[in-house]
N, C-alpha and C positions, 0 to 999 in steps of 0.2 A: 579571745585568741590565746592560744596556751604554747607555751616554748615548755618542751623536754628537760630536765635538765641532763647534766653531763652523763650521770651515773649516778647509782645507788646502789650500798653495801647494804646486802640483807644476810641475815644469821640464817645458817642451814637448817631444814627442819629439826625442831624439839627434840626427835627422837633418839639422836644420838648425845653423847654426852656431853654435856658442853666444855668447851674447849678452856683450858686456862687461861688466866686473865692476861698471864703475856703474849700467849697468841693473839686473845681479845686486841688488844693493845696495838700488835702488830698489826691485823687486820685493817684497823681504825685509821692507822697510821698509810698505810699504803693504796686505802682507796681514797680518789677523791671528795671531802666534805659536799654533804649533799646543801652548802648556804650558797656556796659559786653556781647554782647552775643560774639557768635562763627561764622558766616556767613564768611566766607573765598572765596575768589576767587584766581584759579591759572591761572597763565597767562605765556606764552614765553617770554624770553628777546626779546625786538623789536615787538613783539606785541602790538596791542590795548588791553588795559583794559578796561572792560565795568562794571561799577557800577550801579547796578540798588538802585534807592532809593525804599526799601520794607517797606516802609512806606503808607495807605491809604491815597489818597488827602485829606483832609476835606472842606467838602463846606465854609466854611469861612477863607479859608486857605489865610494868608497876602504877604508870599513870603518862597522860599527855597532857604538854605544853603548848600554848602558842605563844610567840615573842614579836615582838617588832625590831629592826638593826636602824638604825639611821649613823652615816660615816662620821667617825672620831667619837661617837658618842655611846654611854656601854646600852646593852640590849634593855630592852623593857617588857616583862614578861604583863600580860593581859588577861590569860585566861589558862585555869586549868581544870583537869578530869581525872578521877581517879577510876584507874580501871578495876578495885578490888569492893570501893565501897560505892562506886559508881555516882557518888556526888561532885557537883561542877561548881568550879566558884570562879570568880573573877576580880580581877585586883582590881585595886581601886586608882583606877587613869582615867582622869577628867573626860579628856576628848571621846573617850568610848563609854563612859556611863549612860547603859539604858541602851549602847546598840550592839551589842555582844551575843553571838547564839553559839551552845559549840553540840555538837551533834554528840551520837553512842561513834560514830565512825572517823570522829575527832576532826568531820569537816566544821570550819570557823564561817559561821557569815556576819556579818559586820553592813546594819545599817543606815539608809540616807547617806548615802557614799559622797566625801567631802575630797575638796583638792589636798586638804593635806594628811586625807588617807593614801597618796602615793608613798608607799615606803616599801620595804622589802622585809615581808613577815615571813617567820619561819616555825615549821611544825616539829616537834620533840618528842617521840617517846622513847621512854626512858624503860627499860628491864634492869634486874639486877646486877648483871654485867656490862651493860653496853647502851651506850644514847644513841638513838638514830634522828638523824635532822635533815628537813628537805625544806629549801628555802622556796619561795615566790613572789613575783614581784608583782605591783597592785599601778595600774593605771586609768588615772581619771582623767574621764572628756568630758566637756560641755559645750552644746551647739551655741555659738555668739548669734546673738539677735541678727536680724536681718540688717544690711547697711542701709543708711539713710541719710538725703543730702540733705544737712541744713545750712544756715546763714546764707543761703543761693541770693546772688547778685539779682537786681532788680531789672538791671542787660548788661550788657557788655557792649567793650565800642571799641574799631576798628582803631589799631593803630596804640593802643592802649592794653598794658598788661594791668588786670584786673582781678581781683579776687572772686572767682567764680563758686566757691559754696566748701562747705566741709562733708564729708563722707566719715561717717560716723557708726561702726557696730560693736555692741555692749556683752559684756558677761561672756567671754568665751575664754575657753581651756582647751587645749596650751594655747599661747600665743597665735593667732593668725594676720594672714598679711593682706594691707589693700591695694588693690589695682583700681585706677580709672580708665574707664574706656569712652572714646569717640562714635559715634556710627560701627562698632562694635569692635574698632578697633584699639589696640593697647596704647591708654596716651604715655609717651615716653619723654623725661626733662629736653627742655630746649631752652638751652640761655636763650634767656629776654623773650620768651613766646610761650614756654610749660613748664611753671616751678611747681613742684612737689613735697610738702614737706609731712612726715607720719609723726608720731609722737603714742606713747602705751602708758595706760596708768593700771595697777592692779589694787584691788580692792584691798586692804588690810585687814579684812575680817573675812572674807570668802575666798580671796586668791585670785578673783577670777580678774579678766583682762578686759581691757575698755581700749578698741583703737582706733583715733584719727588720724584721716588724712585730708590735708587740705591744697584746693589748686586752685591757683596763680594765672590764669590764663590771657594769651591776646589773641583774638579771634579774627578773623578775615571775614569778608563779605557775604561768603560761599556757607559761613557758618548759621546762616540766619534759621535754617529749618535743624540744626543739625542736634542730634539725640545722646544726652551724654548718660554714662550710670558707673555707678564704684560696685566692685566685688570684693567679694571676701573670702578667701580661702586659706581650708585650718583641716587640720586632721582630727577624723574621728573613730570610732574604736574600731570604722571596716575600713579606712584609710583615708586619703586625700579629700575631700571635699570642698563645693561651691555655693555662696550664697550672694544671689546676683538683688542689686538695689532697682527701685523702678525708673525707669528714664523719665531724662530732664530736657525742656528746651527754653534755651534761652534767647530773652528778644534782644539779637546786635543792632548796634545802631550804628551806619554808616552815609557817610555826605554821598548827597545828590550831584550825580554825573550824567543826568542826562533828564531835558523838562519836556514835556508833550503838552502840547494844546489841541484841544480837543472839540466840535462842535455837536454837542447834545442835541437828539432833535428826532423825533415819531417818524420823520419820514425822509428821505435820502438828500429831498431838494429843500430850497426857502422860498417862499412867497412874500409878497408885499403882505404886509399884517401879522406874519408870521411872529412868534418868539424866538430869538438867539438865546441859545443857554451855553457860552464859555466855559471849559472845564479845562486848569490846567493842572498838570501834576508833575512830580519830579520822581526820582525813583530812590529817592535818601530812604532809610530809616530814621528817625521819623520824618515821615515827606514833609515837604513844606507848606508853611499855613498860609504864607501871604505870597501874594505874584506883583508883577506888573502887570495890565493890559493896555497895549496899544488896540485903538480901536479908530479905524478913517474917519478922517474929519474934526479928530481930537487932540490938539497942541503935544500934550503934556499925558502920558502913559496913566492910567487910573489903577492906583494900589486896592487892592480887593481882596479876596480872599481864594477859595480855590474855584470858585464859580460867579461867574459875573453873567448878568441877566441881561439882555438891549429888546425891548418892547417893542413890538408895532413897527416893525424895520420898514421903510420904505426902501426904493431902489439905488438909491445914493448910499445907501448902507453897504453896496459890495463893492469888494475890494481886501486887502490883506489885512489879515488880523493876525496879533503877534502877543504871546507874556513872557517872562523872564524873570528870574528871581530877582530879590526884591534889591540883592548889591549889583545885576545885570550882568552878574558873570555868566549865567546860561540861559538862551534863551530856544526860543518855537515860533514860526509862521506857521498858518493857513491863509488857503483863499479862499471866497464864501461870495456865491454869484446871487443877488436876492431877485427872485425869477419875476416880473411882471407884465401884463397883458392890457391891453389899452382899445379901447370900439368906440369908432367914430360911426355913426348911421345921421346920413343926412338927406332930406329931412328923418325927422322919428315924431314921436306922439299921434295926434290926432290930425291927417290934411284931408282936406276937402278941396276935391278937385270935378271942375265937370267933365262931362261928356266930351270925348273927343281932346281934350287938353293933352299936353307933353308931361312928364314928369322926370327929369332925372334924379336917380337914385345914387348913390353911392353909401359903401360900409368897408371903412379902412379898418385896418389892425396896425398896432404898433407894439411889439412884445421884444422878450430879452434872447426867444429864437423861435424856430419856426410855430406857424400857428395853424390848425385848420378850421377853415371858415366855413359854413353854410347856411340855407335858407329854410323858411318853414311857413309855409302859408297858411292859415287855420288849422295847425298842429302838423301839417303834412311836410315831408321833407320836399322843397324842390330840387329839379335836375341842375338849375343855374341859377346867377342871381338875374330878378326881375330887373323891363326894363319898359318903360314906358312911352314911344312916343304917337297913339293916339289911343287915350285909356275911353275903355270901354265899360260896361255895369260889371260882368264879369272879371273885370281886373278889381275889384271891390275887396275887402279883407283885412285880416289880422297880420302881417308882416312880423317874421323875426329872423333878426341878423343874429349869429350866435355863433362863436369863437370859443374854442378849446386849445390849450398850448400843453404839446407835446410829453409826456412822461412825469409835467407837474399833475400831482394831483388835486384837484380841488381846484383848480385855475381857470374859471370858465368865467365869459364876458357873453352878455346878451342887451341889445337893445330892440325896440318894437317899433314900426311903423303901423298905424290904424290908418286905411287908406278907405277913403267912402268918394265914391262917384256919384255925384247927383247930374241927374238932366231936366228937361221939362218935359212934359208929357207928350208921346208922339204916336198917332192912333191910325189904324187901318183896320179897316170896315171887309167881309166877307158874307155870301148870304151861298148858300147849298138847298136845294130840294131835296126831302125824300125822295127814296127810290119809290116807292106807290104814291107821288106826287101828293101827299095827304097834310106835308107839313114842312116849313122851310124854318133855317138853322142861322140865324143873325149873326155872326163873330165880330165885338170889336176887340183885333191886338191891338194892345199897352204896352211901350217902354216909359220907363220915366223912374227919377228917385227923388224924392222918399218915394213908395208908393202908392201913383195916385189914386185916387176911389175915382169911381165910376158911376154915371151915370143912365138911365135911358128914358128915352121921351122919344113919342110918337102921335102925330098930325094925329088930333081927332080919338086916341087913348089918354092921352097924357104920360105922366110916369108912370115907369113898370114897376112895382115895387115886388118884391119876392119871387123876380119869377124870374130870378136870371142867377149865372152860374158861371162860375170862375175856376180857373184852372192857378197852378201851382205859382207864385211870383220866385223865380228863379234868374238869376242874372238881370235884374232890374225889367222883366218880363212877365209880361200874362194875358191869358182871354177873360173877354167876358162872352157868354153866351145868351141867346133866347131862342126860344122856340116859338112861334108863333104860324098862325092859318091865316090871312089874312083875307075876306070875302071882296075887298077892293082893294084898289092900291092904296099904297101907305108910305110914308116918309117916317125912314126910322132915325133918332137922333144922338150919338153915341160922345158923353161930355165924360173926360179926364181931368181931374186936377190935382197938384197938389200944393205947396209954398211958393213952388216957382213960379205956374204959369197954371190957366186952364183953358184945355184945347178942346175943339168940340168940330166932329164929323158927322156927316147927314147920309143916309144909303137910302134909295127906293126901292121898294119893294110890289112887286107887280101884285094882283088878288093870285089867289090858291089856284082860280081856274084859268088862268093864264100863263102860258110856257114863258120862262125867261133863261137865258144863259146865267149860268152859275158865275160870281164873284171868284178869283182863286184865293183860297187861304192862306195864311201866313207861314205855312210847309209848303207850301207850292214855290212860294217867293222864295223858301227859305233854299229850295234846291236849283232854283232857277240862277241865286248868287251862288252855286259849288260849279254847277255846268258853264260859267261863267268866266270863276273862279280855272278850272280845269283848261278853259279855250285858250284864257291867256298866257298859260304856263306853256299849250303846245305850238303858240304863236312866237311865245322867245326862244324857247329851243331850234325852231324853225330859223328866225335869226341869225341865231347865233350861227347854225350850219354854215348857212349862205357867207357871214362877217370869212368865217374862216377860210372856205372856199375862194373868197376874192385875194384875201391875203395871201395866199398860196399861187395865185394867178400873177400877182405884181411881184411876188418872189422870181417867179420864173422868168416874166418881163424881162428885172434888172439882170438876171441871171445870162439869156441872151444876148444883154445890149452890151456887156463889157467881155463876151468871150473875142476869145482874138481869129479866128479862121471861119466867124461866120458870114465873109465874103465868098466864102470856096464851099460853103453849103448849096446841095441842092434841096428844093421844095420836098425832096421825097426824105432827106433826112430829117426835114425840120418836120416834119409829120410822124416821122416815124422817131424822133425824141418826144413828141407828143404822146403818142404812145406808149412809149416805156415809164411814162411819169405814174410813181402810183395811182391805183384806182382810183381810191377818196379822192388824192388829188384832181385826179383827168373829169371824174362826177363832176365835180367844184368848178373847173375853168368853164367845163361845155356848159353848164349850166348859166354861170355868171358872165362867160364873155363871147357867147356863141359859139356856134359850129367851127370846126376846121377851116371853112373860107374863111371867115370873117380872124381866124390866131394867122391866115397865110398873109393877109390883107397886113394888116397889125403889123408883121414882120418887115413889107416892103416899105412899107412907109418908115419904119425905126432903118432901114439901110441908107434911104435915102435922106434921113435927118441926117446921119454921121458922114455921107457923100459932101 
């Protein structure tokens, strides 16, 4: 950067004659010296400085000077050049040995530029009448290191003015100033909450500036994430500048206002079995390491740490759970419900029941809310629970009572009933002809359990061995079959046994060439009990009609007997309220109490009972 100076007095050109020395004199005198002006150069530490002499050569120019002024003290000439013999020489000044250049155009550069090359140097040439001098002034900068906090506090703590670190940047020229900032704002002194204090040392052999600042801080709560940094700002040869430090954060530590208890757990509910994993915490910097835990069922609060573990909870485990710091100034409840499921099946295991027996069943639940129950009989769901009272083969099986409670997961209850019906053996005999009369079909039906084997034997054969054939045992049921031609009669003999009993049936059988009426089979029987079965169901319906019909008759009876004007009735109205009586109804009387004479009959006799 270069400042003008004021003015400069230059001799007219050579051509004309030069002026006498009083003029000289006078000129000199009347223009302003070219040592006042302002012409500044800025330069880097460790830079070359370049001095131009802004002075015109004069053609009778005798030699040039460079000097240096420092105030009260006399000049110090450095370097000179003679413009006739053209040799340069340099006096002998410590501080500039060895960095001296001076040009043909009497510019001076002057290297490894130092801070106490700031002086105010001036250029000289000198002709035989007249010294011309033009002053310049020489400015050194040097960028200070970047700031940097050290001695930084290990935290800080609420309530407490603390020394939070030093801000510290080295080696700068001129002087620069530090500023701390918060969250990137400027921290500014606060009695009792931000002291500030800077201090400057300067090197005594470089010059250059070393400055700390150090801060005092007391932080609030709010401060626990909060981002601090120091800057530096100092002028450089293109003006103003910043050099900002890396942020800081420090860990405040402030007491706990407020404790939480908490219950850890894979899934939302607790089961009986279940682990309780307690978690209590506080919201201090540094939170707290030790609690109390009140736990149901426990006299005296149990000191722990911030997790407490309760095993294998059974159901008397719920209820309020509580910790608290460990002087019980603050503390935390929860509630914690330990969910359980309880199946009652009675009987269950293995019963053995015979044929035709009662069994009552029952399968309670007892849980901590609602529960859904149901059945499964050889893996199958049923509609309802079973119910026994005259068990048959078919009610034979695997039984499973099984319970699931609500939104717990993993809360399932099952118990089994193995039901086995045993009977003794109970056998009926069938015999069919081919249709071409060639050959007749022996069936003996089997009920009975375990299942019994079978036998056959025949008047005058003996046993039949291999030549008989059985159908599927299905619900404690099955045939045995033969086939047989028989050229006489024969008596066939059909033996069932098993642990319980053995029972034995005799069928005749006519010879092949003799017509006999066929045996019905055990499907015959077996639809002759549904058409049976069906007669009875239309015979209570029937019943029932008729029950209702009479009831509807003695409705009307009493209905009669208390009305008050039926002395003033004639026969045609009481006929004709007959009539008006709904259908079903009127179907129902005439059917169950006879015709119309016999309701007019009915009527005189009820006037003549209240007569």
């Amino acid at each position: 950067m270069e400042t003008p100076s004021a003015a400069s007095c230059r001799r007219p050109s050579p051509s004309p004659p030069p002026p006498p020395l009083l003029l000289g004199l006078l000129l000199f005198a009347l223009c302003p010296q070219p040592g006042f002006g302002l012409y500044t150069v800025n330069t880097v530490y460790g830079d070359t400085i370049i001095l131009p002499c802004r002075i015109e050569v004069p053609n009778d120019l005798m030699f040039g000077k460079w000097k240096y002024e420092i105030a009260n003290k006399a000049p110090v000439f450095i370097a000179f050049r003679s413009a006739t013999k053209r040799n340069v020489h340099y006096d002998d000044v410590p501080e500039y040995k060895d960095r001296l250049t001076l040009l043909e155009n009497y510019t001076l550069s002057i290297s490894n530029a130092r801070i106490g090359d700031e002086k105010r140097f001036v250029c000289m040439l000198v002709t035989e009448d007249n010294v011309f001098e033009e002053p310049t002034i020489v400015k050194v900068f040097k960028q200070p290191s970047q700031p940097t906090i050290v001695n930084q506090a290990t935290f800080l703590e609420t309530e407490q003015l603390k020394m939070l670190g030093k801000c510290i940047s080295k080696e700068g020229y001129p002087e620069g100033n530090l500023t701390w900032y918060k969250n990137g704002m400027v921290l500014r002194p606060v009695e009792g909450a931000v002291v500030i204090n800077e201090q400057t040392n300067v090197d005594k052999v470089s010059g250059l500036y070393t400055v700390i600042s150090s801060l005092e801080y007391m932080p609030t709560k709010e401060d626990r994430n909060a981002h601090f940094t120091c800057t530096m700002t100092y002028y450089g040869p293109t003006g103003l500048e910043t050099i900002r430090s890396e942020s800081v954060v420090f860990d405040v530590h402030y007491p706990t206002e407020k404790v939480r208890i908490q219950v850890v757990s894979q899934t939302s509910t607790i089961k009986e079995g279940d682990n309780i994993t307690l978690r209590c915490s506080g919201n201090g910097n540094p939170p707290p390491t030790e609690f109390l835990f009140s736990i149901p069922g426990e006299l005296e609060p149990i000191r722990s740490s911030s997790i407490h573990v309760l095993s294998d909870v059974r159901r008397n485990a719920s209820g309020e759970y509580g910790c608290s710091l460990t002087d019980k100034s603050l503390a935390d409840s929860t509630l914690i419900t330990v969910h359980y499921l309880d199946l009652s099946l009675i009987p269950s295991g293995i019963v053995t029941k015979q044929i035709g027996d009662a069994l009552p069943v029952s399968c309670t639940v007892s849980s901590s809310r609602n529960a859904t129950l149901f059945w499964l009989k050889d893996n199958t769901r049923m509609r309802s629970s079973p119910s026994f009272s005259n068990l048959q083969y078919k009610d034979a099986g695997n039984y499973i009572c099984e319970t699931t409670l609500q939104e717990i997961e993993g809360l399932k209850k099952r118990q089994t009933l193995t039901l086995i019906v045993e009977g003794r053996p109970q056998i009926k005999m069938s015999k069919k002809t081919s249709s071409d009369g060639t050959f007749k079909t022996i069936s003996c039906h089997v009920e009975g359990y375990p299942k019994p084997a079978v036998q056959w034997t025949a008047t005058g054969i003996g046993t039949l061995i291999n030549k008989t054939e059985e159908t599927k045992y299905v619900d404690g049921k099955f045939s045995s079959k033969i086939i047989i031609a028989p050229e006489e009669n024969v008596t066939l003999t059909c033996t069932a046994e098993n642990q319980l009993e053995k029972t034995v049936t005799s069928l005749n059988v006519s010879a092949i060439n003799i017509p006999e009426s066929d045996e019905p089979d055990e499907r015959n029987h077996d639809n002759r009990e549904n058409v049976n079965d069906q007669a009875k169901l239309i015979v209570g319906i029937v019943i029932g009609l008729l029950l209702a019909a009479l009831v509807a008759g003695v409705a009307y009876w009493l209905y009669m007997k208390k009305s008050k004007d039926v002395h003033g009735e004639s026969e045609k109205e009481a006929a004709q309220n007959i009539q008006n009586l709904p259908r079903t109804a009127s179907k129902h009387v005439d059917k169950d109490l006879g015709n119309l004479e016999e309701n007019k009959k009915l009527e005189e006799n009820n006037h003549k009972s209240e007569a």
